[in-house]
Each structure stands twice: as structure tokens, then as C-alpha cells.
C-alpha positions in Angstrom: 12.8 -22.2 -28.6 13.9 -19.1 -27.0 11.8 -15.8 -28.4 14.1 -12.4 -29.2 13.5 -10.0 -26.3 11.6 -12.3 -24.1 13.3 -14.4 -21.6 11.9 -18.1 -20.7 10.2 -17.3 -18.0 8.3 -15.1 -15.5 10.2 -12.8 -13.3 8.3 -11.3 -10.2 8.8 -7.6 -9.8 7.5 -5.0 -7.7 5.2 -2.7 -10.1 5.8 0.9 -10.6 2.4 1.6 -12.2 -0.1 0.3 -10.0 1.4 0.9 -6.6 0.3 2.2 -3.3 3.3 1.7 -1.0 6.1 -0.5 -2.4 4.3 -2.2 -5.3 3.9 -5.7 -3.8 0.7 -6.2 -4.3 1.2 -5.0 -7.6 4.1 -6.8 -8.6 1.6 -9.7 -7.5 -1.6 -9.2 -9.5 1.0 -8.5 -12.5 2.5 -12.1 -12.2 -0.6 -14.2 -11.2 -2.7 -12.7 -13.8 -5.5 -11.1 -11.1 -6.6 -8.1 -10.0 -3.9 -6.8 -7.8 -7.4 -5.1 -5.6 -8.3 -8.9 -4.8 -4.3 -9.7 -3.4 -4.8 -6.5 -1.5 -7.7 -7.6 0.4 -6.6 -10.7 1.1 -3.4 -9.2 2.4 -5.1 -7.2 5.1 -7.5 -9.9 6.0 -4.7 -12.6 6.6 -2.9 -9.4 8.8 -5.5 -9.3 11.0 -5.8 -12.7 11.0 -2.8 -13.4 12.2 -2.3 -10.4 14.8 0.2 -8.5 12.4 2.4 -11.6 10.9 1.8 -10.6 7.5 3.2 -7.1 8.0 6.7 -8.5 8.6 6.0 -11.0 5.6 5.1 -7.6 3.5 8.9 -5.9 4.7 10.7 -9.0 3.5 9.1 -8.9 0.3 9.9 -5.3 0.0 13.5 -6.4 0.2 13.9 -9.3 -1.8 11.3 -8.8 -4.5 13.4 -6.3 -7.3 11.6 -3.3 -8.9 10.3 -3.1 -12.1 13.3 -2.8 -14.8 
């Protein structure tokens, strides 16, 4: 049974409030349910861990991953 308003199921958006460069991270924490601080840190932990891979992974998301309507 479909709720009024709501849709079905969870849409991942980049987040305007709690952003610091595009709102991955953000958009993240929002969808999972975490503190977007903890995705953060393991974000720049994996990007030195794998010599700078994560920094392309980071673009892409930026351009598939729609803002916040």
C-alpha cells in the first residue's frame, strides 16, 4: 500500500544541508542512516589507500547522484 506523498522507496540524493563540497557524503549518511562524519573518514582513508582511486570514484558520483529536490 502506497502512502500519499511518499514514494516506495529510497531515493539517494546529494544533500544540500549538510555539505562540504558536492554533498556526497551527505547524500550518503542521509540514505544509510549514519553519521555522514563516519562516510567522510572512510572516504579519505580508502583515498589514500588506494593512491587517489577514490577521488575519481567521488567525480562520478558527483555526476550521476541528483541533488536534493
Amino acid at each position: 500500500m502506497e502512502v500519499e506523498g511518499k514514494p516506495p522507496y529510497k531515493r539517494l540524493y546529494r544533500s544540500e544541508e549538510d555539505r562540504l563540497l558536492a554533498g556526497i557524503c551527505g547524500g550518503l549518511g542521509e540514505y544509510f542512516g549514519i553519521d555522514p562524519v563516519i562516510i567522510r573518514l572512510i572516504w579519505i582513508f580508502s583515498t589514500f589507500a588506494t593512491s587517489g582511486m577514490c577521488i575519481l570514484l567521488y567525480l562520478i558520483c558527483w555526476i550521476v547522484i541528483p541533488r536534493q529536490p
